[in-house]
PQR file with spaces between the fields and no chain letter, atoms N, CA, C, O and H, PARSE charges and radii, in Angstrom:
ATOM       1  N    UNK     1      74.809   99.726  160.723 -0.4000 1.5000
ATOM       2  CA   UNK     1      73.659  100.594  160.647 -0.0000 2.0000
ATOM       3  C    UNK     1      74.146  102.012  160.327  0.5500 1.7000
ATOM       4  O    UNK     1      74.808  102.608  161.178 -0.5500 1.4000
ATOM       5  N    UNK     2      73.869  102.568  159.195 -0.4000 1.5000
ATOM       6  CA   UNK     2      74.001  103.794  158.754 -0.0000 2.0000
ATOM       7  C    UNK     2      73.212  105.178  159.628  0.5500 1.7000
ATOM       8  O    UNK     2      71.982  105.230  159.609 -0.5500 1.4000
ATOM       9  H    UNK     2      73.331  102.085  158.504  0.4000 1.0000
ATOM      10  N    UNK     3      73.782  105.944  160.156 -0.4000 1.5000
ATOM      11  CA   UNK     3      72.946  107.207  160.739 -0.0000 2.0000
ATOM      12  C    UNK     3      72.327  107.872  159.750  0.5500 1.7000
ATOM      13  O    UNK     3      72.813  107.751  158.626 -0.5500 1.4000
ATOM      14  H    UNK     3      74.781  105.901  160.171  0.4000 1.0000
ATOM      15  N    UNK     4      71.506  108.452  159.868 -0.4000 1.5000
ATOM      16  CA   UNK     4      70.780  109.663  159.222 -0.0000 2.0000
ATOM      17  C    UNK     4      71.607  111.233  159.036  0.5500 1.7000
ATOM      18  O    UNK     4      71.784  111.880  160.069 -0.5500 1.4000
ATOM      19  H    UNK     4      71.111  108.551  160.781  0.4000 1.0000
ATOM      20  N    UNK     5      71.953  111.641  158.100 -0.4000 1.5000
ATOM      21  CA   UNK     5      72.740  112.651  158.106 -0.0000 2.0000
ATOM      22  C    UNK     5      71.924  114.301  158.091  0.5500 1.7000
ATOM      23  O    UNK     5      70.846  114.274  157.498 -0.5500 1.4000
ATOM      24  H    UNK     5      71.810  111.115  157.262  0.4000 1.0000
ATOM      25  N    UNK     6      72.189  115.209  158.470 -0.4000 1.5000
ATOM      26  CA   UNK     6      72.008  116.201  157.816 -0.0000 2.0000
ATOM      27  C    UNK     6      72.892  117.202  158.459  0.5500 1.7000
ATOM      28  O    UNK     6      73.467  117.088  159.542 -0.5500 1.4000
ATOM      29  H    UNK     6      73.065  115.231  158.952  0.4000 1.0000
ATOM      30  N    UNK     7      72.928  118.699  157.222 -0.4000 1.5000
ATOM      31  CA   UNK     7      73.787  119.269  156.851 -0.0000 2.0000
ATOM      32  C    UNK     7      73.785  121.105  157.282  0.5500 1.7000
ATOM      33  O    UNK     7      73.487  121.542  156.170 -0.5500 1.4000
ATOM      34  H    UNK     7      72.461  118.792  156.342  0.4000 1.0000
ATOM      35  N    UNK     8      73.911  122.187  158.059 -0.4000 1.5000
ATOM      36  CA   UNK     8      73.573  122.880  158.134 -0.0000 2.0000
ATOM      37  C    UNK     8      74.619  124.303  157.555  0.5500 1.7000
ATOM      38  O    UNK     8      75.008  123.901  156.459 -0.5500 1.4000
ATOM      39  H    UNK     8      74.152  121.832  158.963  0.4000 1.0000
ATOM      40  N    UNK     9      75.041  125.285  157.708 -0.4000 1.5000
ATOM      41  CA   UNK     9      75.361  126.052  157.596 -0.0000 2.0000
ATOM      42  C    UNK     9      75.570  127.270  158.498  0.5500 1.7000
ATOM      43  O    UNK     9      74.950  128.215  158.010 -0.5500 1.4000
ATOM      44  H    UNK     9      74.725  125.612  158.598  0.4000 1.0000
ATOM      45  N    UNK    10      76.038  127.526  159.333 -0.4000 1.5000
ATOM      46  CA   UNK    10      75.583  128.848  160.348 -0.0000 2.0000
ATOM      47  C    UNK    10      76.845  129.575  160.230  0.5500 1.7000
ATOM      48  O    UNK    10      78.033  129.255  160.263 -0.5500 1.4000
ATOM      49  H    UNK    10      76.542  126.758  159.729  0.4000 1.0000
ATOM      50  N    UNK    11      75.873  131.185  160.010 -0.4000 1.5000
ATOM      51  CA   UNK    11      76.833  132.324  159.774 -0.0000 2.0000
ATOM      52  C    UNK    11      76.678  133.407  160.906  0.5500 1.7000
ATOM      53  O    UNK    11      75.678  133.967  161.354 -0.5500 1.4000
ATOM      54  H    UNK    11      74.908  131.445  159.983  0.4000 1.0000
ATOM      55  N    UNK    12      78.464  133.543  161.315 -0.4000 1.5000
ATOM      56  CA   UNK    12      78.968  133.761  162.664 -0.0000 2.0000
ATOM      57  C    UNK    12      78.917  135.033  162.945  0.5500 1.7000
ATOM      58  O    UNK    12      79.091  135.506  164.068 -0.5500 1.4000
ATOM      59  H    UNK    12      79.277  133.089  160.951  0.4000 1.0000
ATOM      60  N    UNK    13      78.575  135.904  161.518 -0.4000 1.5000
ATOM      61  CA   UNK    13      78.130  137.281  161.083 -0.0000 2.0000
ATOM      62  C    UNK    13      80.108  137.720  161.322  0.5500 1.7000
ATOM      63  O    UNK    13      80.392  138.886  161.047 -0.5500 1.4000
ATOM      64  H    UNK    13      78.433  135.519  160.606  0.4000 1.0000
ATOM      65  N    UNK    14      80.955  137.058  161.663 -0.4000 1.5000
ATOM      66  CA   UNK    14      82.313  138.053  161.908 -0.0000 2.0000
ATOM      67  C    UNK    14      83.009  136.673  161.735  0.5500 1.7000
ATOM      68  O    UNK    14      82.554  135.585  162.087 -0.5500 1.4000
ATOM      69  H    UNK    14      80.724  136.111  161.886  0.4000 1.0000
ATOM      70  N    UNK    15      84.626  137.015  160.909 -0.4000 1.5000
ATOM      71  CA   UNK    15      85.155  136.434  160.662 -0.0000 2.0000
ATOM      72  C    UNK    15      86.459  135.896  161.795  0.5500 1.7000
ATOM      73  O    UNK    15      87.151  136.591  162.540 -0.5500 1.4000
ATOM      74  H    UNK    15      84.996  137.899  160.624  0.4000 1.0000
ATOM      75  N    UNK    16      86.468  134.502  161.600 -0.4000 1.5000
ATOM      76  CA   UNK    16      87.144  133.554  163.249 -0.0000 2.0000
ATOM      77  C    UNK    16      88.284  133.475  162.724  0.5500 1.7000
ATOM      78  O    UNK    16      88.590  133.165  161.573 -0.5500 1.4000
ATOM      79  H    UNK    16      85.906  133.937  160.995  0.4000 1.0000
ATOM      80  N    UNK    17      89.014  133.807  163.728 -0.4000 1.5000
ATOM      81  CA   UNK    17      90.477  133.705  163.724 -0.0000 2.0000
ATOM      82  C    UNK    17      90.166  132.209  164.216  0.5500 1.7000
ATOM      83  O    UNK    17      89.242  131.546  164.686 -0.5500 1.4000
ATOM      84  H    UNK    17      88.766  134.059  164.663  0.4000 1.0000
ATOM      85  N    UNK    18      91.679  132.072  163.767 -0.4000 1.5000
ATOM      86  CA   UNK    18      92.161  130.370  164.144 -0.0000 2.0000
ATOM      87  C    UNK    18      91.417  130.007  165.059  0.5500 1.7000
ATOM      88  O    UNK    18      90.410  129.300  165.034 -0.5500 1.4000
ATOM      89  H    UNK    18      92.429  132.611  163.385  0.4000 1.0000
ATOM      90  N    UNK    19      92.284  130.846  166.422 -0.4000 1.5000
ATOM      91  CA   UNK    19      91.822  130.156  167.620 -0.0000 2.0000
ATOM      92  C    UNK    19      90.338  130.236  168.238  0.5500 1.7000
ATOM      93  O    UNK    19      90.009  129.508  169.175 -0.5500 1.4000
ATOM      94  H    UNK    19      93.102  131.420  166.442  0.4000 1.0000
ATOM      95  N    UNK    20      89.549  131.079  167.710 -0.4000 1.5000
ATOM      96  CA   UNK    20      88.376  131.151  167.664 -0.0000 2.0000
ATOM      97  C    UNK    20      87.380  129.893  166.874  0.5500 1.7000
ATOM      98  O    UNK    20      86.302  129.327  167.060 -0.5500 1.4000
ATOM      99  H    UNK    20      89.817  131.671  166.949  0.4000 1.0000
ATOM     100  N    UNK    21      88.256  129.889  166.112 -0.4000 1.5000
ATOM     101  CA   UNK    21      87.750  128.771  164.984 -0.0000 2.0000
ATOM     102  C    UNK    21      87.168  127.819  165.497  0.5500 1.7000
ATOM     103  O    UNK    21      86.051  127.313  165.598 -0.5500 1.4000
ATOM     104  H    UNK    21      89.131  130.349  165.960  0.4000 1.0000
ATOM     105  N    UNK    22      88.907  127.609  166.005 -0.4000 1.5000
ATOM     106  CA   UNK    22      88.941  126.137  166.478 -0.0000 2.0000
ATOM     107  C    UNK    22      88.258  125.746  167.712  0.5500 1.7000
ATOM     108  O    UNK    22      87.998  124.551  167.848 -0.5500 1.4000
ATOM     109  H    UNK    22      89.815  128.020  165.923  0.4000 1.0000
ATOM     110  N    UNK    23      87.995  126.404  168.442 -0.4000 1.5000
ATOM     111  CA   UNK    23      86.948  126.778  170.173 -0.0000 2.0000
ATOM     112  C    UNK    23      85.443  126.381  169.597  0.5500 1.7000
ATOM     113  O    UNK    23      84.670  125.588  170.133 -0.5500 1.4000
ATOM     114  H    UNK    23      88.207  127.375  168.331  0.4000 1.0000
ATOM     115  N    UNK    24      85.228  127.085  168.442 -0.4000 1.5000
ATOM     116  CA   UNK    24      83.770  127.160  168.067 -0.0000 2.0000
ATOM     117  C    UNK    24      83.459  125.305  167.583  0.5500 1.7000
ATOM     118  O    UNK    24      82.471  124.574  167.656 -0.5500 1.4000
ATOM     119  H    UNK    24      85.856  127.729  168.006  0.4000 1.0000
ATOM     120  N    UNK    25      84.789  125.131  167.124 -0.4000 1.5000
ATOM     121  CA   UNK    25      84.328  123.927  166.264 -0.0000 2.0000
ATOM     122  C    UNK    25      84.488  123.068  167.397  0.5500 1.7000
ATOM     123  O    UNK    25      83.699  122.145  167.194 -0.5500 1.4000
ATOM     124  H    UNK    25      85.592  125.725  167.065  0.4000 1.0000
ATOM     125  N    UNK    26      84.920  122.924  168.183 -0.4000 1.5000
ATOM     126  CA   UNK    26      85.633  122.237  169.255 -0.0000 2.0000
ATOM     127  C    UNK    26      83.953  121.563  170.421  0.5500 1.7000
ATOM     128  O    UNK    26      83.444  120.489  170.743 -0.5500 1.4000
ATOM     129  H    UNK    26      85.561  123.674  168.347  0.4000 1.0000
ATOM     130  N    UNK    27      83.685  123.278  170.672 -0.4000 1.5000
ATOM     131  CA   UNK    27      82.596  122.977  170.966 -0.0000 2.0000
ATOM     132  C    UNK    27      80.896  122.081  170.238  0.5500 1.7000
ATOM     133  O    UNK    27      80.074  121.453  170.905 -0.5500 1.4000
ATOM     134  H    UNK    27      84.098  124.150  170.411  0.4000 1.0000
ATOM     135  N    UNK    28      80.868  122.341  168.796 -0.4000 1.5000
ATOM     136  CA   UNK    28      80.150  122.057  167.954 -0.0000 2.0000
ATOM     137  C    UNK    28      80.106  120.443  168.079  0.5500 1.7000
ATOM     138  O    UNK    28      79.067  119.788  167.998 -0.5500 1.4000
ATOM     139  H    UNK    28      81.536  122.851  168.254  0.4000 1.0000
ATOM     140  N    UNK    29      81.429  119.893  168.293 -0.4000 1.5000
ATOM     141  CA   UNK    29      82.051  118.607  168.236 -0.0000 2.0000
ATOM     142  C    UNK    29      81.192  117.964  169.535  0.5500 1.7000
ATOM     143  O    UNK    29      80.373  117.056  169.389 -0.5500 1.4000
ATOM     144  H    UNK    29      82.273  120.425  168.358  0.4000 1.0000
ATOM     145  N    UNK    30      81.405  118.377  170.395 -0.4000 1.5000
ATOM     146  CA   UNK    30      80.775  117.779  171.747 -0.0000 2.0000
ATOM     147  C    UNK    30      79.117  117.794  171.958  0.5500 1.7000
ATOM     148  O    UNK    30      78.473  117.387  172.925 -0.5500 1.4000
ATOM     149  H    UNK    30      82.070  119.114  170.514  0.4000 1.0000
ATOM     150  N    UNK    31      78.567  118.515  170.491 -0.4000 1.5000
ATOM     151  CA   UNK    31      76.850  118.871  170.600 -0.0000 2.0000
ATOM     152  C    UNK    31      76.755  117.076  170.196  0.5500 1.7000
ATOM     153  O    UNK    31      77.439  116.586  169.297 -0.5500 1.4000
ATOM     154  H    UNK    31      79.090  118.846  169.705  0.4000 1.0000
ATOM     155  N    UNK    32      75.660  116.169  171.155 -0.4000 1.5000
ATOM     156  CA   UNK    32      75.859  114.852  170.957 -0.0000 2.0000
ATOM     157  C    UNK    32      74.637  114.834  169.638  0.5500 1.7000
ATOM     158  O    UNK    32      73.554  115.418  169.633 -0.5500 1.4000
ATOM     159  H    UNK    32      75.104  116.567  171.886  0.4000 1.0000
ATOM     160  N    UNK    33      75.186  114.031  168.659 -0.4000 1.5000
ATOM     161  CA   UNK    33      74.353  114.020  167.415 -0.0000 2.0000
ATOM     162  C    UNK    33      75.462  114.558  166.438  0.5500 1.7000
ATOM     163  O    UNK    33      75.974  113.709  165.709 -0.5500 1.4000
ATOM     164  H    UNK    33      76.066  113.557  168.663  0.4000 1.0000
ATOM     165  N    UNK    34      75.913  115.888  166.321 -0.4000 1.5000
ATOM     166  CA   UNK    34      77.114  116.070  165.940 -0.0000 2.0000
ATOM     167  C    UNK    34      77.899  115.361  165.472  0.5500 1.7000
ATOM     168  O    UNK    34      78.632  114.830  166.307 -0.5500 1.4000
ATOM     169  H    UNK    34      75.497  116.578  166.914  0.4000 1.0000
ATOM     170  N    UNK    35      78.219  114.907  163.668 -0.4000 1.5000
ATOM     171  CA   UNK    35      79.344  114.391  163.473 -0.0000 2.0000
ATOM     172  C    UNK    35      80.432  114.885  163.273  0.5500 1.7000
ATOM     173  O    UNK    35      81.391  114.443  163.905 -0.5500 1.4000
ATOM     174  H    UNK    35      77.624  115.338  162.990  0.4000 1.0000
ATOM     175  N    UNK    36      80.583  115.806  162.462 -0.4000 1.5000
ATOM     176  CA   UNK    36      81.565  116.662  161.938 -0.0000 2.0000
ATOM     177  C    UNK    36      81.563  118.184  162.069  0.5500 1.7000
ATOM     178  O    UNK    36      80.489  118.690  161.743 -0.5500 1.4000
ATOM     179  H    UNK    36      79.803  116.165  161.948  0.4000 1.0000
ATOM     180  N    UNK    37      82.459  118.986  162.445 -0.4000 1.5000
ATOM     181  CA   UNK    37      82.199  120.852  162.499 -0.0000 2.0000
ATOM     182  C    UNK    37      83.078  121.365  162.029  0.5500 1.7000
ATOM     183  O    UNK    37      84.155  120.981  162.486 -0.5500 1.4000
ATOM     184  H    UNK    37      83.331  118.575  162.710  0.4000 1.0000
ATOM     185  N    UNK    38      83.159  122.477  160.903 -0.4000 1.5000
ATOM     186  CA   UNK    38      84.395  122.439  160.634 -0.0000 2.0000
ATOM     187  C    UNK    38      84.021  124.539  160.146  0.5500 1.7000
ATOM     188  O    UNK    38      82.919  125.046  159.938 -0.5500 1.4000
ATOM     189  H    UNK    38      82.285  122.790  160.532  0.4000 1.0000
ATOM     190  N    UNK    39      85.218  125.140  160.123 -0.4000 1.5000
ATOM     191  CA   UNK    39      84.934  126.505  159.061 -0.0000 2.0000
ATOM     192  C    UNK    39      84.898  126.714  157.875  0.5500 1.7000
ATOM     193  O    UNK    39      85.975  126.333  157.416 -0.5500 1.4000
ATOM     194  H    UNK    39      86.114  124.729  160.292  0.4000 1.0000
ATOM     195  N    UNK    40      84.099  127.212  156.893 -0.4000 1.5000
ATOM     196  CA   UNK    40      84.720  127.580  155.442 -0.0000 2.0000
ATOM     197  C    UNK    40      86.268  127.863  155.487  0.5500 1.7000
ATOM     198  O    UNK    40      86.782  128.682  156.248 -0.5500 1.4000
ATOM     199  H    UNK    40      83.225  127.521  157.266  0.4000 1.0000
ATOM     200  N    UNK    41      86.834  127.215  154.731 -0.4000 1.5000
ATOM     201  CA   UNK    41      88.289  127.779  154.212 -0.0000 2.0000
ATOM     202  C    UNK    41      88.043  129.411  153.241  0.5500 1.7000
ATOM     203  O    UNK    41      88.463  130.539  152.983 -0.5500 1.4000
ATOM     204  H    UNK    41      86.417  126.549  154.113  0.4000 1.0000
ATOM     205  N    UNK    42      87.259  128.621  153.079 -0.4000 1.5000
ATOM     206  CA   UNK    42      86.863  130.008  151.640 -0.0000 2.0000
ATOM     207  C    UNK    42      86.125  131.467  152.338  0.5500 1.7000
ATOM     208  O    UNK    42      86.320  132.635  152.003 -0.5500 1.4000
ATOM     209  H    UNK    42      86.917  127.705  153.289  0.4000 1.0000
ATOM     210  N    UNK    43      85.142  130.878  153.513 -0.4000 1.5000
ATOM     211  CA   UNK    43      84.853  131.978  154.097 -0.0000 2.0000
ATOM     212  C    UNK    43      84.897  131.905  155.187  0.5500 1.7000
ATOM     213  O    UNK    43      84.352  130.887  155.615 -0.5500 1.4000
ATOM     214  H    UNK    43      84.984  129.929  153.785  0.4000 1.0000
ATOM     215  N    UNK    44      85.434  132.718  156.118 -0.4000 1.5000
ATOM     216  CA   UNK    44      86.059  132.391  157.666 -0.0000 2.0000
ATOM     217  C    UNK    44      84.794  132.787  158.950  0.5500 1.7000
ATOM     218  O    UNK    44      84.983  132.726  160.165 -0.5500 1.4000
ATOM     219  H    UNK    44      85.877  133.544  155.770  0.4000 1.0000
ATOM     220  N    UNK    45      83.657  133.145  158.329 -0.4000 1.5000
ATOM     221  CA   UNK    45      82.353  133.404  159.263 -0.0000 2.0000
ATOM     222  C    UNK    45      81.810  132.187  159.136  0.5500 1.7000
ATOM     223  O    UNK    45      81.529  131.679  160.222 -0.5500 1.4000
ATOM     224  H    UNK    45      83.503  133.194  157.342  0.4000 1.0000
ATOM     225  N    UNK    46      81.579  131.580  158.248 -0.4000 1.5000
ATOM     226  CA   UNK    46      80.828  130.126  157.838 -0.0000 2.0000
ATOM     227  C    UNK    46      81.111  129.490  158.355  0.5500 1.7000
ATOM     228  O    UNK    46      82.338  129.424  158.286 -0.5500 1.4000
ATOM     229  H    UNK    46      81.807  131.993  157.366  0.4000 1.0000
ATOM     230  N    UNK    47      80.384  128.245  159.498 -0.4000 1.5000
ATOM     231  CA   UNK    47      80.857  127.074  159.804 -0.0000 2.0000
ATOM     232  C    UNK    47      79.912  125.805  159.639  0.5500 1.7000
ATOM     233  O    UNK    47      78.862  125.735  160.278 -0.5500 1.4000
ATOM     234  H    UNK    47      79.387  128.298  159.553  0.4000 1.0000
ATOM     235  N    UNK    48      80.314  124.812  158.769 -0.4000 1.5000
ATOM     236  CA   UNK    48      79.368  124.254  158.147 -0.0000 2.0000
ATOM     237  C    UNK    48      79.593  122.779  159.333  0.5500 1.7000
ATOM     238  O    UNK    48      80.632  122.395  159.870 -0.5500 1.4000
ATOM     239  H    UNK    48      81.167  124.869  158.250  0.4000 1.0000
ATOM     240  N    UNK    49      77.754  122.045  159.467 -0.4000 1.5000
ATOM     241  CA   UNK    49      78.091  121.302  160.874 -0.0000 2.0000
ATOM     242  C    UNK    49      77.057  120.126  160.218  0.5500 1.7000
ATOM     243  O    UNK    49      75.845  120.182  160.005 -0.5500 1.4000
ATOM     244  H    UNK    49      76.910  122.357  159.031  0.4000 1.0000
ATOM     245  N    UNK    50      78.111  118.955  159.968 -0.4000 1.5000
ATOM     246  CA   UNK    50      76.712  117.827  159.679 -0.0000 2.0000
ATOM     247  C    UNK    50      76.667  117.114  161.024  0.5500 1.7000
ATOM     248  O    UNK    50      77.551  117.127  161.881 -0.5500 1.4000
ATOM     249  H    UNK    50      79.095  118.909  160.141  0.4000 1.0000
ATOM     250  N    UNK    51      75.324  116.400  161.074 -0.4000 1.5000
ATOM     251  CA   UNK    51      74.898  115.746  162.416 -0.0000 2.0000
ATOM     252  C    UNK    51      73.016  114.904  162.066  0.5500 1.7000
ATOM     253  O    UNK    51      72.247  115.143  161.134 -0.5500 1.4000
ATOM     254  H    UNK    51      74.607  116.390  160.378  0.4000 1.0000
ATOM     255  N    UNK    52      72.891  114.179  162.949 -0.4000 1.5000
ATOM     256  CA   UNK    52      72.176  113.296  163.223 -0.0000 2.0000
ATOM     257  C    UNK    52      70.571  113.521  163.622  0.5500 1.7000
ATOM     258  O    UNK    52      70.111  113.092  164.680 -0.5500 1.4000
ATOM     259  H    UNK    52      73.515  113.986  163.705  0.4000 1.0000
ATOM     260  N    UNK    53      69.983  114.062  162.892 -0.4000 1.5000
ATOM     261  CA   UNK    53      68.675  114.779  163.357 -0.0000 2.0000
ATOM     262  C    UNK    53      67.763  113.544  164.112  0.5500 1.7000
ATOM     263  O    UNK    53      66.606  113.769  164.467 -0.5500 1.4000
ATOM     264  H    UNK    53      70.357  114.411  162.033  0.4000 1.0000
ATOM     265  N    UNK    54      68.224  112.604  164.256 -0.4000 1.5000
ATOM     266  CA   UNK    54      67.588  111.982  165.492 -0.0000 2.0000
ATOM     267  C    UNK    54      67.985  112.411  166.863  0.5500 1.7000
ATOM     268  O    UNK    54      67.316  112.549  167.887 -0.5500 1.4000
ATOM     269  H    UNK    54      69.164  112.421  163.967  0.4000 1.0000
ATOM     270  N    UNK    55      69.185  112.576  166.624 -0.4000 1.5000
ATOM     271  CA   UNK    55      70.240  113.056  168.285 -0.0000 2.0000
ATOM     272  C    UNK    55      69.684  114.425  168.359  0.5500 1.7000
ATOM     273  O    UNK    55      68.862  114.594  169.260 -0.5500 1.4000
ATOM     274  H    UNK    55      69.728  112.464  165.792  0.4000 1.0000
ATOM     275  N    UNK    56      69.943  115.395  167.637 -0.4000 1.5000
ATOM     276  CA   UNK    56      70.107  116.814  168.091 -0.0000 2.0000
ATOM     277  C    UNK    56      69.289  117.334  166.876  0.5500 1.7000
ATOM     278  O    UNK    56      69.055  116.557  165.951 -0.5500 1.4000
ATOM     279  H    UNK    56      70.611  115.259  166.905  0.4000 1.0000
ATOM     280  N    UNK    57      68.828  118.668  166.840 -0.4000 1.5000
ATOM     281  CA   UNK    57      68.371  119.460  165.717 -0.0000 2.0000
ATOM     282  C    UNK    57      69.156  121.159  165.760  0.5500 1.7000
ATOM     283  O    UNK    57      69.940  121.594  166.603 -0.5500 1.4000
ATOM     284  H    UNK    57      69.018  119.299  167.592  0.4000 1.0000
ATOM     285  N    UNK    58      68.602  121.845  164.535 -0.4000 1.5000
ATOM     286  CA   UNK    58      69.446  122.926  164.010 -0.0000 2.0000
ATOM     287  C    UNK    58      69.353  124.209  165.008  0.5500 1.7000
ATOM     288  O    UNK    58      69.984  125.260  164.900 -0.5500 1.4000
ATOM     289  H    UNK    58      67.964  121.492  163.850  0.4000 1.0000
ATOM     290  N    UNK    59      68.314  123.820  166.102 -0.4000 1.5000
ATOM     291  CA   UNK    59      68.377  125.429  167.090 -0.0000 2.0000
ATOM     292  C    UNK    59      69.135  124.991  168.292  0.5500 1.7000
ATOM     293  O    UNK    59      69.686  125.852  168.978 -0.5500 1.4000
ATOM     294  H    UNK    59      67.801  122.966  166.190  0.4000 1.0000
ATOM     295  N    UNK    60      69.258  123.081  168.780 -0.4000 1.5000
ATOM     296  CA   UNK    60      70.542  122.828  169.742 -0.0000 2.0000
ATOM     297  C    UNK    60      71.808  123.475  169.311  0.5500 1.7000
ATOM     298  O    UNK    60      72.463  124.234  170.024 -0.5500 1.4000
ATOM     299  H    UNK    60      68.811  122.382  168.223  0.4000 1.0000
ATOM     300  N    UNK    61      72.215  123.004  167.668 -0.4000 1.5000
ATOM     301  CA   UNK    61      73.532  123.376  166.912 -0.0000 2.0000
ATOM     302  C    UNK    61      73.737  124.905  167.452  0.5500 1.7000
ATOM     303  O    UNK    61      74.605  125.168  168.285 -0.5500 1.4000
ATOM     304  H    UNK    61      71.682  122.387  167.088  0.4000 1.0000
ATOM     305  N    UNK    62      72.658  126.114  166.775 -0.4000 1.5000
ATOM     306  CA   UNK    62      72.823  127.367  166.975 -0.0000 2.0000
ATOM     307  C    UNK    62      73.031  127.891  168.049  0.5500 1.7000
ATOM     308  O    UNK    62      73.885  128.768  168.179 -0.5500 1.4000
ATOM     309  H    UNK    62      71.953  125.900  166.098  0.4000 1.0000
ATOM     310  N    UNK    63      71.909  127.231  169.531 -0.4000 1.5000
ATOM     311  CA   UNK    63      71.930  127.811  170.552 -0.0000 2.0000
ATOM     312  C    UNK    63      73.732  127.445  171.064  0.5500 1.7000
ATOM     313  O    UNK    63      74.299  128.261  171.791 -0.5500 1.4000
ATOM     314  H    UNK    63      71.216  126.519  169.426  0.4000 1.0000
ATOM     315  N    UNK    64      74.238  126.575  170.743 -0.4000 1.5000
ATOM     316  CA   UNK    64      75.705  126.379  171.199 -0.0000 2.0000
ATOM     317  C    UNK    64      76.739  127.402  170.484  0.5500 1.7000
ATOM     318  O    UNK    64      77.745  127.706  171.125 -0.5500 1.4000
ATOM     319  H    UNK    64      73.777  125.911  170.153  0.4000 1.0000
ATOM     320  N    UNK    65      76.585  127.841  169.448 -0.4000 1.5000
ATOM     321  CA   UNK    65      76.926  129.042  169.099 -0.0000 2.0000
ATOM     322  C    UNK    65      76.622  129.979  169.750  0.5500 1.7000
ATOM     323  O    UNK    65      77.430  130.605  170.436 -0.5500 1.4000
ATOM     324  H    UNK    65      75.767  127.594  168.927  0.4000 1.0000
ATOM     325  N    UNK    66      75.532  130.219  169.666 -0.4000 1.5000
ATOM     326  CA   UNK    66      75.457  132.077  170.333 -0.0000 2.0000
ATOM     327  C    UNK    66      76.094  132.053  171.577  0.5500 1.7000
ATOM     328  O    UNK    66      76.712  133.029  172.002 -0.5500 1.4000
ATOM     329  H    UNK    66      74.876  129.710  169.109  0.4000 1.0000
ATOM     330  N    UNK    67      75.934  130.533  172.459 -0.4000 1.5000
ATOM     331  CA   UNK    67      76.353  130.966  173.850 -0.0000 2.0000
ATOM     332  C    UNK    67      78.025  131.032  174.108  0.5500 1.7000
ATOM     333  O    UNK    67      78.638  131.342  175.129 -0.5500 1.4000
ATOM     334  H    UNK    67      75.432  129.740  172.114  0.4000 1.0000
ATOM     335  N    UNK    68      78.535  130.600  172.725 -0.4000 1.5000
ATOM     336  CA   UNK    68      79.717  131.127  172.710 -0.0000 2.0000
ATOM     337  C    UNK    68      80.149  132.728  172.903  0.5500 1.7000
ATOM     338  O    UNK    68      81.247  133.158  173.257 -0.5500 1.4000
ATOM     339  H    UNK    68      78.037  130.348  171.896  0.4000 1.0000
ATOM     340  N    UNK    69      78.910  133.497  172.553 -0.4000 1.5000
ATOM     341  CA   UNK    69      79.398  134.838  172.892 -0.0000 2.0000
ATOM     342  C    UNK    69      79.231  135.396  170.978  0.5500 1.7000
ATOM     343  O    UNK    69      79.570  136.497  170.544 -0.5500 1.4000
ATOM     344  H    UNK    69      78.018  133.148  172.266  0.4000 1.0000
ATOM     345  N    UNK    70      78.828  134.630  170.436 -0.4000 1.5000
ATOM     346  CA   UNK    70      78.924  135.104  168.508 -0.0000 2.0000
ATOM     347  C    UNK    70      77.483  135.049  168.047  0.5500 1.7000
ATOM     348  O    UNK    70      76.618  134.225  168.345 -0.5500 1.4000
ATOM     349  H    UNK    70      78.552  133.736  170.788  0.4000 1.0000
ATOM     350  N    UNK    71      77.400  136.347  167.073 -0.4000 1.5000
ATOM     351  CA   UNK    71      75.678  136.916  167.277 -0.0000 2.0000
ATOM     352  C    UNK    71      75.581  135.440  165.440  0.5500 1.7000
ATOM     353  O    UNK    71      76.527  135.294  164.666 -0.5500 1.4000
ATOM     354  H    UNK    71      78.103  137.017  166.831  0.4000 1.0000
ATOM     355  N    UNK    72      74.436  134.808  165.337 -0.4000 1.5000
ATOM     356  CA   UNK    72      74.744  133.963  164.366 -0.0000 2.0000
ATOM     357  C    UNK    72      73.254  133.314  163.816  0.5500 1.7000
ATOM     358  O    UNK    72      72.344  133.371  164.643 -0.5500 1.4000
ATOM     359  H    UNK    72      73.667  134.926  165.966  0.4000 1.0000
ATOM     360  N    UNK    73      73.093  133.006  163.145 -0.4000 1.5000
ATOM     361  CA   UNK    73      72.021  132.492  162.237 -0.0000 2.0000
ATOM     362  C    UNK    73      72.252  131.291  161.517  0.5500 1.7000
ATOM     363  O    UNK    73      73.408  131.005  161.203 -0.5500 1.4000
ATOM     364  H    UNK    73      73.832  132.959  162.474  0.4000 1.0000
ATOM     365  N    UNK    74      71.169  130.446  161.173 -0.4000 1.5000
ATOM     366  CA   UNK    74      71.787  129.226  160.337 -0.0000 2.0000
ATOM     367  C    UNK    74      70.735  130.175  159.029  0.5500 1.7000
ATOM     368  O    UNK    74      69.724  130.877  159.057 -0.5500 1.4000
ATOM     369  H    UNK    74      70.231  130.678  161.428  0.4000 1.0000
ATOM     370  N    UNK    75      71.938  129.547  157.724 -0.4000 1.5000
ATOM     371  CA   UNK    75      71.992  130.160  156.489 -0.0000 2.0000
ATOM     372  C    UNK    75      71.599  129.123  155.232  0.5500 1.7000
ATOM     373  O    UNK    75      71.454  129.257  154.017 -0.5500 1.4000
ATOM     374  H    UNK    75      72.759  128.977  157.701  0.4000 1.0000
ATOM     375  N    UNK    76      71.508  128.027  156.177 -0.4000 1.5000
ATOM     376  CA   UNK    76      70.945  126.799  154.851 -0.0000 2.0000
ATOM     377  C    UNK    76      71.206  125.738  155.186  0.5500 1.7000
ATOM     378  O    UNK    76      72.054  125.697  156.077 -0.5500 1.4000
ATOM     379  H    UNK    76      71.626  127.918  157.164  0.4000 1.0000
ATOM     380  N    UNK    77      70.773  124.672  154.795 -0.4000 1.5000
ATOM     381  CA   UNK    77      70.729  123.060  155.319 -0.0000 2.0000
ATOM     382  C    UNK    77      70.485  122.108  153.866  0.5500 1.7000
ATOM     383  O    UNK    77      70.411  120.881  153.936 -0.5500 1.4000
ATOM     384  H    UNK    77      70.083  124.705  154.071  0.4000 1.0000
């Protein structure tokens, strides 16, 4: 059985060091619905997050961001 995918975009407004990166994505990972979280290579504020819009939707994704402490917006889906 294939999941339902979709695709978001959220910008972190400030650019993540590694270890920041990797915390943000780390956490993103554990949002249940969540398949994949990862940063732009190309742009280091961007973190692009596909997941399961039956499990979770795009203001669970965000609200787990901001409460990281990072002011942030989703930028496209």
């Amino acid at each position: 059985m294939n999941a339902t995918r979709a695709n978001i975009v959220v910008d972190v407004r400030e650019e993540l060091s590694g270890q920041s990166g990797d915390a943000l994505v780390n956490v993103l990972r554990g949002v249940q619905g969540v398949s994949r979280a990862w940063v732009s290579r190309r742009v280091r504020r961007l973190v692009l997050v596909d997941f399961d819009p039956k499990r979770t939707d795009t203001r669970t994704v965000l609200d787990s961001v901001v409460r990281r402490g990072f002011d942030a917006r989703l930028i496209g889906m």
